[in-house]
PyMOL Python script that loads the backbone (N, CA, C, O; Angstrom):
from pymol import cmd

cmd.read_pdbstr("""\
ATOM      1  N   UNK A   1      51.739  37.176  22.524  1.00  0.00           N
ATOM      2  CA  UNK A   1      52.626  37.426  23.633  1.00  0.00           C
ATOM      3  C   UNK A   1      51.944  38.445  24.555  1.00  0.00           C
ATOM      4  O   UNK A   1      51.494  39.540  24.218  1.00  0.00           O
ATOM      5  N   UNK A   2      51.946  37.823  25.933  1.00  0.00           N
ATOM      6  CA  UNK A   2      51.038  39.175  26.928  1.00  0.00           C
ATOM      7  C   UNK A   2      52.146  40.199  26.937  1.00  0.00           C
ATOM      8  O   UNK A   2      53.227  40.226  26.348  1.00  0.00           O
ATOM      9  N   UNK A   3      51.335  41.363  28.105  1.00  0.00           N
ATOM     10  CA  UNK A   3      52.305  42.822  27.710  1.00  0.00           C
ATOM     11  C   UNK A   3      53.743  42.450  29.007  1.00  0.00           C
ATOM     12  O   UNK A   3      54.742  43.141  29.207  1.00  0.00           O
ATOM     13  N   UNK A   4      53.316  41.047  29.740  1.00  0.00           N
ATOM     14  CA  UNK A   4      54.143  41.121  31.001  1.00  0.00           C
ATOM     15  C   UNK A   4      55.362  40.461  30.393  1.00  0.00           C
ATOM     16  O   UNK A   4      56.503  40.626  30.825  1.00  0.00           O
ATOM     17  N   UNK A   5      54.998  39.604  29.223  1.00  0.00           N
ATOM     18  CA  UNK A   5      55.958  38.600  28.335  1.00  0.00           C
ATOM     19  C   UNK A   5      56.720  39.875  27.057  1.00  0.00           C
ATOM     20  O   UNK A   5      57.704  39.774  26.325  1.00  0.00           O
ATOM     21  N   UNK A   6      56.117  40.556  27.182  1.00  0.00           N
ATOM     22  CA  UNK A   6      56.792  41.689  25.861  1.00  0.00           C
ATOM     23  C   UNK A   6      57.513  42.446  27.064  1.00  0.00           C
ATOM     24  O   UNK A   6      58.671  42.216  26.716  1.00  0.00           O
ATOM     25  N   UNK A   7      57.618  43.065  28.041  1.00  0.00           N
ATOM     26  CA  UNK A   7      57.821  43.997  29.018  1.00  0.00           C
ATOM     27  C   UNK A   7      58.956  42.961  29.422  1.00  0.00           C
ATOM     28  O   UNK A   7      60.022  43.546  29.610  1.00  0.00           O
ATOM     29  N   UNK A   8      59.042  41.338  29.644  1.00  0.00           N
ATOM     30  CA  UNK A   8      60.488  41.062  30.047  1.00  0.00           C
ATOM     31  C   UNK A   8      61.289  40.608  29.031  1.00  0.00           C
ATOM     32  O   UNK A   8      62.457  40.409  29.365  1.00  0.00           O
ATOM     33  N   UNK A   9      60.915  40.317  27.537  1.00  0.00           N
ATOM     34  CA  UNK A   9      61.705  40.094  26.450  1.00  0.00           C
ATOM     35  C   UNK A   9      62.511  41.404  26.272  1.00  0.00           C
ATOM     36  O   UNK A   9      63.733  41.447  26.135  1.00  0.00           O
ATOM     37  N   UNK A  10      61.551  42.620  26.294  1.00  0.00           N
ATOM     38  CA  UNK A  10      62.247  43.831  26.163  1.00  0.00           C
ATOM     39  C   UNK A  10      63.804  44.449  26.782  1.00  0.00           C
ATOM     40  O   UNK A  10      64.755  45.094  26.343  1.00  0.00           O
ATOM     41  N   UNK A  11      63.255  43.608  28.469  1.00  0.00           N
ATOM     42  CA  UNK A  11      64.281  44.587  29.488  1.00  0.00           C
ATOM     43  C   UNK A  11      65.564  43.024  29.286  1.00  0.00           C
ATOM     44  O   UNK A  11      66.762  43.302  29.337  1.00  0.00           O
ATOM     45  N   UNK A  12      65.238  41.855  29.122  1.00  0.00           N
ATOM     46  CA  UNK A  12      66.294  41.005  28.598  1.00  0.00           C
ATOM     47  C   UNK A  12      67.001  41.649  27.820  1.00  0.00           C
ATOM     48  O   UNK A  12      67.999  42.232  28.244  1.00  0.00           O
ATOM     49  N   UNK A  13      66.503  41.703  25.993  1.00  0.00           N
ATOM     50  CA  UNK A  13      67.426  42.231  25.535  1.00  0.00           C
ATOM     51  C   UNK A  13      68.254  43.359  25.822  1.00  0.00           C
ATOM     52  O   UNK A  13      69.321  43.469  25.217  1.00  0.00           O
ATOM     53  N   UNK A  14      67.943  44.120  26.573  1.00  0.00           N
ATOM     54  CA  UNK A  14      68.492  45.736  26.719  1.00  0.00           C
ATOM     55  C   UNK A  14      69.343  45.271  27.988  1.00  0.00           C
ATOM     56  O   UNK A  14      70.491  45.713  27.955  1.00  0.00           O
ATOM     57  N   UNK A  15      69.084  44.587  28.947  1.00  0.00           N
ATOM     58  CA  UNK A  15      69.993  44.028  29.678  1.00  0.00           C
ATOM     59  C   UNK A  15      71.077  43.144  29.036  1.00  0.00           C
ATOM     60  O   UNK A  15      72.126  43.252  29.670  1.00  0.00           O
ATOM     61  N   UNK A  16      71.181  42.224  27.886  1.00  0.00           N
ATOM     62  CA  UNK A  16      72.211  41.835  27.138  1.00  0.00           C
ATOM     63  C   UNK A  16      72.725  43.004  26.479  1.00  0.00           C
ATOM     64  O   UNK A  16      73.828  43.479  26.751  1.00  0.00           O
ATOM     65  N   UNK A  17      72.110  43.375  25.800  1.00  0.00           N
ATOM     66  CA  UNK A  17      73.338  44.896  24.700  1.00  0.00           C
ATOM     67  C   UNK A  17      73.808  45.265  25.822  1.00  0.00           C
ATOM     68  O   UNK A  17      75.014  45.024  25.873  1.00  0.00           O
ATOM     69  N   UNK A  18      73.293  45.877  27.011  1.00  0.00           N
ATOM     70  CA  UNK A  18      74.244  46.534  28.133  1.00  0.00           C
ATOM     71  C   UNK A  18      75.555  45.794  28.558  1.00  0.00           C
ATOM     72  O   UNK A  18      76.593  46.280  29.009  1.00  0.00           O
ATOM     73  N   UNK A  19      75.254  44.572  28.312  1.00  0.00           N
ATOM     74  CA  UNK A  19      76.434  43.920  28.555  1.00  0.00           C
ATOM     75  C   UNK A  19      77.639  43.518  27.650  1.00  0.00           C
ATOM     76  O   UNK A  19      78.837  43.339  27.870  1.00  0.00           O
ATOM     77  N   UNK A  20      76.828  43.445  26.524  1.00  0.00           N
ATOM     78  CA  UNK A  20      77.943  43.781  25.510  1.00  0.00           C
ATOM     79  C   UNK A  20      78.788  44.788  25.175  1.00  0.00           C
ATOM     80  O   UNK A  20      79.982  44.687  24.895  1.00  0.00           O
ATOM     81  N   UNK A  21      78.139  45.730  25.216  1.00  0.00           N
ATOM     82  CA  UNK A  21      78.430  47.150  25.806  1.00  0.00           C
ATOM     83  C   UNK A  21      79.524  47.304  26.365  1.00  0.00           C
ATOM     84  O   UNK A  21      80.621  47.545  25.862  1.00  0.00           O
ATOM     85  N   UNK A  22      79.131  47.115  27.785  1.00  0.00           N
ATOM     86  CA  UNK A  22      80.009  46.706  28.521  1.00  0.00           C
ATOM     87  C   UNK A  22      81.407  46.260  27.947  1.00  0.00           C
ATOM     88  O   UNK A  22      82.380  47.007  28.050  1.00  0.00           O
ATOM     89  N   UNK A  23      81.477  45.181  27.418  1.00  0.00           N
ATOM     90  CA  UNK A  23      82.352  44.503  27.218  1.00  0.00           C
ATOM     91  C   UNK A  23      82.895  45.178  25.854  1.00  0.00           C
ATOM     92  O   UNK A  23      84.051  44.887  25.545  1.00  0.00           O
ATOM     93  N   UNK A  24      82.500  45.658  25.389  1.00  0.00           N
ATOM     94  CA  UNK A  24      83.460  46.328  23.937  1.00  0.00           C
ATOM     95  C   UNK A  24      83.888  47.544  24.813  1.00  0.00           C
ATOM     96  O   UNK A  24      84.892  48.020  24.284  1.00  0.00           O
ATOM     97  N   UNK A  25      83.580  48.189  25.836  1.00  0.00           N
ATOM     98  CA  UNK A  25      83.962  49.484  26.515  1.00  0.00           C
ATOM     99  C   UNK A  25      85.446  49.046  27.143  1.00  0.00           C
ATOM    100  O   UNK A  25      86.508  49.663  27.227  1.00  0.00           O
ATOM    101  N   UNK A  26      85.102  47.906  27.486  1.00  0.00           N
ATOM    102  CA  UNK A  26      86.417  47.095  28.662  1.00  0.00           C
ATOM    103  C   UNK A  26      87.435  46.850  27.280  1.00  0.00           C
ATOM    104  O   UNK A  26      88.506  47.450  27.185  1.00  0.00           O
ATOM    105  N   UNK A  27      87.166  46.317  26.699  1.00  0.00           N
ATOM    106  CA  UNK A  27      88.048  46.304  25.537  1.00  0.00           C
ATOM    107  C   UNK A  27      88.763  47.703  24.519  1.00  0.00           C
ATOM    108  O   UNK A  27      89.714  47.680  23.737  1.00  0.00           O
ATOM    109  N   UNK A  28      88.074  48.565  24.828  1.00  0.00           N
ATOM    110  CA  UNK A  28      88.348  49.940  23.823  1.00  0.00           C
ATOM    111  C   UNK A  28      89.582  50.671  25.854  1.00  0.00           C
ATOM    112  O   UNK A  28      90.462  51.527  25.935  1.00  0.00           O
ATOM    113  N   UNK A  29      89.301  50.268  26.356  1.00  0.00           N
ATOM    114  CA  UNK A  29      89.755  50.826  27.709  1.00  0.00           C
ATOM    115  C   UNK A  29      91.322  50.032  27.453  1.00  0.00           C
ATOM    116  O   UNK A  29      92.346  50.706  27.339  1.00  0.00           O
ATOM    117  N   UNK A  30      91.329  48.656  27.392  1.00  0.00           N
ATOM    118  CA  UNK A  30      92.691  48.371  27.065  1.00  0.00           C
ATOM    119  C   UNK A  30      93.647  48.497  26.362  1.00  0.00           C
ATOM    120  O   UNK A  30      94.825  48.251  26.622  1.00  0.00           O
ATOM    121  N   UNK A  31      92.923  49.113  24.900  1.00  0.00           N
ATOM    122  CA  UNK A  31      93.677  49.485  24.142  1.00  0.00           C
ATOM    123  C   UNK A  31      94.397  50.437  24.620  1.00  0.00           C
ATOM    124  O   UNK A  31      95.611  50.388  24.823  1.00  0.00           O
ATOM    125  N   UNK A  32      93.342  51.750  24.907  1.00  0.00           N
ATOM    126  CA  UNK A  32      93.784  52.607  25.380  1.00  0.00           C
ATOM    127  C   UNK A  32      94.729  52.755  26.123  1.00  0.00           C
ATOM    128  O   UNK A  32      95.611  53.572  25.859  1.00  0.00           O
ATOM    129  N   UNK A  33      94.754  51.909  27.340  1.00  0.00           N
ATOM    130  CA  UNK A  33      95.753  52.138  28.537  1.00  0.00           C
ATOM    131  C   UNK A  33      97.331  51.537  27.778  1.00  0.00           C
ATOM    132  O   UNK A  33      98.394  52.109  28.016  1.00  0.00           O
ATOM    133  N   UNK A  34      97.240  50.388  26.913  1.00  0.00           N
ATOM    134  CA  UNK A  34      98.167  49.828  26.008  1.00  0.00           C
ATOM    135  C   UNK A  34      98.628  51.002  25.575  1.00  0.00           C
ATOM    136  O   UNK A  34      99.830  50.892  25.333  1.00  0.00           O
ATOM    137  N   UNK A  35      98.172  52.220  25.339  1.00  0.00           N
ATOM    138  CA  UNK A  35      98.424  53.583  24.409  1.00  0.00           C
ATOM    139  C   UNK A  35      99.214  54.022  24.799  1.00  0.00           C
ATOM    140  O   UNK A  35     100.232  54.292  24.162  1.00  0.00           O
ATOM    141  N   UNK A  36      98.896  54.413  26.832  1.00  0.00           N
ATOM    142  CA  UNK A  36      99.594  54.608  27.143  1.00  0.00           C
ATOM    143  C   UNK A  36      99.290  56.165  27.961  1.00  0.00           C
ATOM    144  O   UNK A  36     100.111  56.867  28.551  1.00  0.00           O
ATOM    145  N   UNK A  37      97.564  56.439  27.721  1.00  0.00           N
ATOM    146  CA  UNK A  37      96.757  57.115  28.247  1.00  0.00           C
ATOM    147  C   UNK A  37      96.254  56.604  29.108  1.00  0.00           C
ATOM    148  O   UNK A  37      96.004  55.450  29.456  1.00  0.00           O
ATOM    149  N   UNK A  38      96.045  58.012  29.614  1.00  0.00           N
ATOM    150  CA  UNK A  38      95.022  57.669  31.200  1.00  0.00           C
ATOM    151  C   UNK A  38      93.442  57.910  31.491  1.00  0.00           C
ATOM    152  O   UNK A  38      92.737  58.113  32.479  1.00  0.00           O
ATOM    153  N   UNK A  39      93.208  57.725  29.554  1.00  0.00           N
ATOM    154  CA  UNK A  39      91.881  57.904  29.551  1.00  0.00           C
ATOM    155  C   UNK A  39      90.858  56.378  30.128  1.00  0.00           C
ATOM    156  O   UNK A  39      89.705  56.341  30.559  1.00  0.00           O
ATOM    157  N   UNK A  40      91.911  55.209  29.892  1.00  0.00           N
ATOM    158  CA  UNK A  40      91.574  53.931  30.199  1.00  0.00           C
ATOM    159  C   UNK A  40      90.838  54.435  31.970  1.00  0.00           C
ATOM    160  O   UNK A  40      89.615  54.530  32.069  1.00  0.00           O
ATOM    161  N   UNK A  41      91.415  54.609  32.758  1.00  0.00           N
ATOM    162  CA  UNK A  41      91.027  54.751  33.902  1.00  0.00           C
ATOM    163  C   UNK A  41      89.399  55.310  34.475  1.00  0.00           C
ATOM    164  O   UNK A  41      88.782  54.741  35.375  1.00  0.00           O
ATOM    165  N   UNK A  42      88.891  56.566  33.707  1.00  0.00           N
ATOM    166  CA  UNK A  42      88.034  57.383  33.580  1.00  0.00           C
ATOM    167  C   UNK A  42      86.932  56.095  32.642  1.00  0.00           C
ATOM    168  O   UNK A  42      85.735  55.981  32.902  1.00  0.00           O
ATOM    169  N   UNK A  43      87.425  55.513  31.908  1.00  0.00           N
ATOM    170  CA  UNK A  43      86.114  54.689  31.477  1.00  0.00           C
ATOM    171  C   UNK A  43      86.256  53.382  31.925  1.00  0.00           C
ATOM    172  O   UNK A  43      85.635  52.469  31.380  1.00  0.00           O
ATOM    173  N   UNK A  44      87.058  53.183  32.922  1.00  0.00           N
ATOM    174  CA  UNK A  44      86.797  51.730  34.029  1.00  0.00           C
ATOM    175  C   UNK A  44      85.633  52.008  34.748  1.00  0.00           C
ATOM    176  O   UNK A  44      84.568  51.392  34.798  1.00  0.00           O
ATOM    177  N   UNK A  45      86.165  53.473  35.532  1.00  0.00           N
ATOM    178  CA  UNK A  45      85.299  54.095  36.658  1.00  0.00           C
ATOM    179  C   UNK A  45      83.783  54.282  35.721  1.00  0.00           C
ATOM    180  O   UNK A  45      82.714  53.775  36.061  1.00  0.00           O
ATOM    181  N   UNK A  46      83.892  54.710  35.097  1.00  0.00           N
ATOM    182  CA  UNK A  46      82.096  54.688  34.436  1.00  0.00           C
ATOM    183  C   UNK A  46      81.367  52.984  34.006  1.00  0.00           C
ATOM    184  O   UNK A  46      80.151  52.899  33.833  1.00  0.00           O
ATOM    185  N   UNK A  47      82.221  51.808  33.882  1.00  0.00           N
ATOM    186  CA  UNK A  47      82.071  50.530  33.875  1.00  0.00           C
ATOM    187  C   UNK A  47      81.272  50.418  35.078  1.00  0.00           C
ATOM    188  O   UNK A  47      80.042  50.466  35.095  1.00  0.00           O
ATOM    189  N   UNK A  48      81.955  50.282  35.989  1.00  0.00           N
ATOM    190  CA  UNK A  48      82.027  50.235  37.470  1.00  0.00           C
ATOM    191  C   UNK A  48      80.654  50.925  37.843  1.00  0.00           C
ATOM    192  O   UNK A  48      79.852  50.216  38.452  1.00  0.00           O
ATOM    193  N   UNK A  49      80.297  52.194  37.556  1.00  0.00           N
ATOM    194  CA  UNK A  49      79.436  52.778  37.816  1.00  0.00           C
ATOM    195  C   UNK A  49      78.526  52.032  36.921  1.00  0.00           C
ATOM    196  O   UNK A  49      77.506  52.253  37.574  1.00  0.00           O
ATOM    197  N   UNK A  50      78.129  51.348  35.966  1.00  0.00           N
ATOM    198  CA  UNK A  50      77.027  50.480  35.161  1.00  0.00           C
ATOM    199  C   UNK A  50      77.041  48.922  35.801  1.00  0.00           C
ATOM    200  O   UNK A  50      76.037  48.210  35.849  1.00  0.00           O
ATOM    201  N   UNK A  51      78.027  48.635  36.157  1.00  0.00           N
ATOM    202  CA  UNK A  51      78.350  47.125  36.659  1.00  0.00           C
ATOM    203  C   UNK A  51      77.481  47.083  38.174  1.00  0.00           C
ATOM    204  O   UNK A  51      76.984  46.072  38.669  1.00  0.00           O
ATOM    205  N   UNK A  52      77.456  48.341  38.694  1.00  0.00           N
ATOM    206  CA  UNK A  52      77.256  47.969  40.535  1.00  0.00           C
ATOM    207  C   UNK A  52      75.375  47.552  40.357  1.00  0.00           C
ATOM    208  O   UNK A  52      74.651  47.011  41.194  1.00  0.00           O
ATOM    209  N   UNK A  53      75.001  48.074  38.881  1.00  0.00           N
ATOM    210  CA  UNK A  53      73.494  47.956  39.009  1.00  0.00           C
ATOM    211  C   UNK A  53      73.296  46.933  38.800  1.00  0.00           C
ATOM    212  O   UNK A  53      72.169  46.655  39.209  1.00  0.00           O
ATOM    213  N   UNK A  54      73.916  45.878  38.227  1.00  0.00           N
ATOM    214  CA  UNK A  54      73.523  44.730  37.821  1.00  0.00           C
ATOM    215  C   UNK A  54      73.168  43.725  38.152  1.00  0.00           C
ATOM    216  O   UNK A  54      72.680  42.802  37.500  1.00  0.00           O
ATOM    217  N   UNK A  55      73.459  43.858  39.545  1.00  0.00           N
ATOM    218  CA  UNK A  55      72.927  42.466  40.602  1.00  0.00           C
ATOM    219  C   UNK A  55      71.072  42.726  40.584  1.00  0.00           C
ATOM    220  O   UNK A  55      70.159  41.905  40.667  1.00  0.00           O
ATOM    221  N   UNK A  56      71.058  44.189  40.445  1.00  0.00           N
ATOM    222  CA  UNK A  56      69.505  44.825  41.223  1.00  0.00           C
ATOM    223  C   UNK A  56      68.633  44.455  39.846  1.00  0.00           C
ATOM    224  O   UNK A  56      67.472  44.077  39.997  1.00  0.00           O
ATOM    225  N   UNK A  57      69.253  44.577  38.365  1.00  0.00           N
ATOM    226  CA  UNK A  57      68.752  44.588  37.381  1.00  0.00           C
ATOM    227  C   UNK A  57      68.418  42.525  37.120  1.00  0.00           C
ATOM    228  O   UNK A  57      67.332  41.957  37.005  1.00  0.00           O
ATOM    229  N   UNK A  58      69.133  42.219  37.115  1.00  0.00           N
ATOM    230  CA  UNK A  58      68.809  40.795  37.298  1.00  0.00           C
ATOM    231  C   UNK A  58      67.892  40.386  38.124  1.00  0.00           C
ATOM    232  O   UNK A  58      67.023  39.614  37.718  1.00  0.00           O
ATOM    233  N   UNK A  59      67.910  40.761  39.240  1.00  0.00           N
ATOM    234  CA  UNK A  59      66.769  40.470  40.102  1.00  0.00           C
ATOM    235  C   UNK A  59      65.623  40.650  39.557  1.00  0.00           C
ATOM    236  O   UNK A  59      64.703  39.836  39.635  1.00  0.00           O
ATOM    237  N   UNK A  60      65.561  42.048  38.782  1.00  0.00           N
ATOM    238  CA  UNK A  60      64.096  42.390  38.688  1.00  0.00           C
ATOM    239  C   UNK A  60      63.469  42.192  37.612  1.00  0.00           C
ATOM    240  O   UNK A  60      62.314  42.504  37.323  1.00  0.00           O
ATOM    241  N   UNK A  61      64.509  41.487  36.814  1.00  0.00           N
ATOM    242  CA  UNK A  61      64.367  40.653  35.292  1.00  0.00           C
ATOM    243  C   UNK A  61      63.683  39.116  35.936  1.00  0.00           C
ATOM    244  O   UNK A  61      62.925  38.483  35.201  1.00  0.00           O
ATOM    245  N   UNK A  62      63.947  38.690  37.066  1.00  0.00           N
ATOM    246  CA  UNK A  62      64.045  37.141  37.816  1.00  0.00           C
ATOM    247  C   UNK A  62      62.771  37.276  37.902  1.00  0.00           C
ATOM    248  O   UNK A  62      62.114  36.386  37.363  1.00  0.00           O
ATOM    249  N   UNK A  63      61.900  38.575  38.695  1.00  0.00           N
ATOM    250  CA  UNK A  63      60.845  38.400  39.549  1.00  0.00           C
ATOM    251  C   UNK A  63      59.826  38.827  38.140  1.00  0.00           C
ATOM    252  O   UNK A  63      58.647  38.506  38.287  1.00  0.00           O
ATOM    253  N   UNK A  64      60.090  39.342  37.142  1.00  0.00           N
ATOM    254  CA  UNK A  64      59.520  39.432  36.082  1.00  0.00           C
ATOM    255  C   UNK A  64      59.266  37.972  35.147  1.00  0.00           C
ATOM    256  O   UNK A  64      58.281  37.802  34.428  1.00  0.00           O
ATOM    257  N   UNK A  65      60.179  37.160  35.299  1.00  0.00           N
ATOM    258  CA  UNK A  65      59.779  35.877  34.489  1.00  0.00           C
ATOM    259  C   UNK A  65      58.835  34.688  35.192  1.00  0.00           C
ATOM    260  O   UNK A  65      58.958  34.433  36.390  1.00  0.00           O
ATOM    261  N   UNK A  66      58.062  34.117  34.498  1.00  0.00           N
ATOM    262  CA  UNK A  66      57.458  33.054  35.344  1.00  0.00           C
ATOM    263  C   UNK A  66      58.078  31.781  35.855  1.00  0.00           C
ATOM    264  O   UNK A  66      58.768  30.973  35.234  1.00  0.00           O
ATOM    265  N   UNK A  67      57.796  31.769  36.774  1.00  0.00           N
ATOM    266  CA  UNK A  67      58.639  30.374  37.652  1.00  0.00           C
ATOM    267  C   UNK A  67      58.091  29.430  37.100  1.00  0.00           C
ATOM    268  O   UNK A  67      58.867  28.503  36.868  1.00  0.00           O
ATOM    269  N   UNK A  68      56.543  29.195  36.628  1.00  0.00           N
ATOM    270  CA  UNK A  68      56.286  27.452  36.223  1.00  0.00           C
ATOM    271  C   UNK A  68      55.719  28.203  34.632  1.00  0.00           C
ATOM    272  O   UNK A  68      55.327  29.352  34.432  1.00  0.00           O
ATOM    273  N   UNK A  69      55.866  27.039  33.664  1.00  0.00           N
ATOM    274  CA  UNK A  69      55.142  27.234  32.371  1.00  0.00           C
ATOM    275  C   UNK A  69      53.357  27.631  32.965  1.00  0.00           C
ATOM    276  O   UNK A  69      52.780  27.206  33.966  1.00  0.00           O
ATOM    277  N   UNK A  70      53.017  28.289  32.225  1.00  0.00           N
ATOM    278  CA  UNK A  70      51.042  28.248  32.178  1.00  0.00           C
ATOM    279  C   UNK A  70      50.552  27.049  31.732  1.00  0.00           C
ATOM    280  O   UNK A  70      50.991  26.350  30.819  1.00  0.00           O
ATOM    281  N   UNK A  71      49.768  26.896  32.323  1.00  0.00           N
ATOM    282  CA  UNK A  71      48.948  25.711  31.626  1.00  0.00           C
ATOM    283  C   UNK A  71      48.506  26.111  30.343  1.00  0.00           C
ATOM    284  O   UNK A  71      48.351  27.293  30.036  1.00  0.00           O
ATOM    285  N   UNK A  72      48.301  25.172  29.600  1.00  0.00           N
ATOM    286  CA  UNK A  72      47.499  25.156  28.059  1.00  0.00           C
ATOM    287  C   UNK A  72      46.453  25.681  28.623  1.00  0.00           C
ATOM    288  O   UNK A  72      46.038  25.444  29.758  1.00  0.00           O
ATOM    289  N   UNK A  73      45.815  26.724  27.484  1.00  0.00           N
ATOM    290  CA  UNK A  73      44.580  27.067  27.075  1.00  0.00           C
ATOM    291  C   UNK A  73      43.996  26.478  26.295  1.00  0.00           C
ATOM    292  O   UNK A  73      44.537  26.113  25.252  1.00  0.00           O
ATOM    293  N   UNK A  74      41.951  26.058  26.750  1.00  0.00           N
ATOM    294  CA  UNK A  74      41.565  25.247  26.138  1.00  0.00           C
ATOM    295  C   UNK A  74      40.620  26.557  25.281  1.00  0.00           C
ATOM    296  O   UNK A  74      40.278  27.667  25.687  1.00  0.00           O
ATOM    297  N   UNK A  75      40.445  26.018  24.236  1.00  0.00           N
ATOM    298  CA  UNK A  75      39.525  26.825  23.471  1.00  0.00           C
ATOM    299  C   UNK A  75      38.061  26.216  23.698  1.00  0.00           C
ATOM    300  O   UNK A  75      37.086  26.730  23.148  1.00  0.00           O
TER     301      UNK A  75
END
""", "prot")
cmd.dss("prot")
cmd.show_as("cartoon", "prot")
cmd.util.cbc("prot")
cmd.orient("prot")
C-alpha cells in the first residue's frame, strides 16, 4: 500500500468513527433532553460545531482518492 493509499485509508476511517461519534452524541443528547435537562442543548451546539466541517473534510478525502484504478504493474 503507497503512503498516499495509507494517508487516505487512515483519514477515511477517522472520518467514519467521527461520525459515529457523532451519532451516539445525538443519541446520548436525547436522552438527556427526554430527562428533562438542558444539558441536551450545549451538546447539539458542539455537534453542530463538528458537523459544519464536514462538507470541507469530504472534499479533501475526494481529492485524496484516485479517480481511475492504476494500471497493472509489469514485473
Amino acid at each position: 500500500m503507497s503512503e498516499k493509499e495509507s494517508i487516505t485509508t487512515l483519514l477515511t476511517l477517522l472520518d467514519s468513527r467521527q461520525a459515529r461519534l457523532a451519532a451516539a452524541c445525538k443519541e446520548i443528547a436525547d436522552w438527556v433532553d427526554n430527562q428533562g435537562h438542558p444539558t441536551a442543548l450545549r451538546i447539539r451546539d458542539r455537534l453542530n460545531d463538528i458537523e459544519k466541517d464536514t462538507p470541507q473534510i469530504r472534499s479533501a478525502l475526494s481529492s485524496l482518492k484516485p479517480v481511475e484504478p492504476p494500471l497493472p504493474r509489469f514485473r
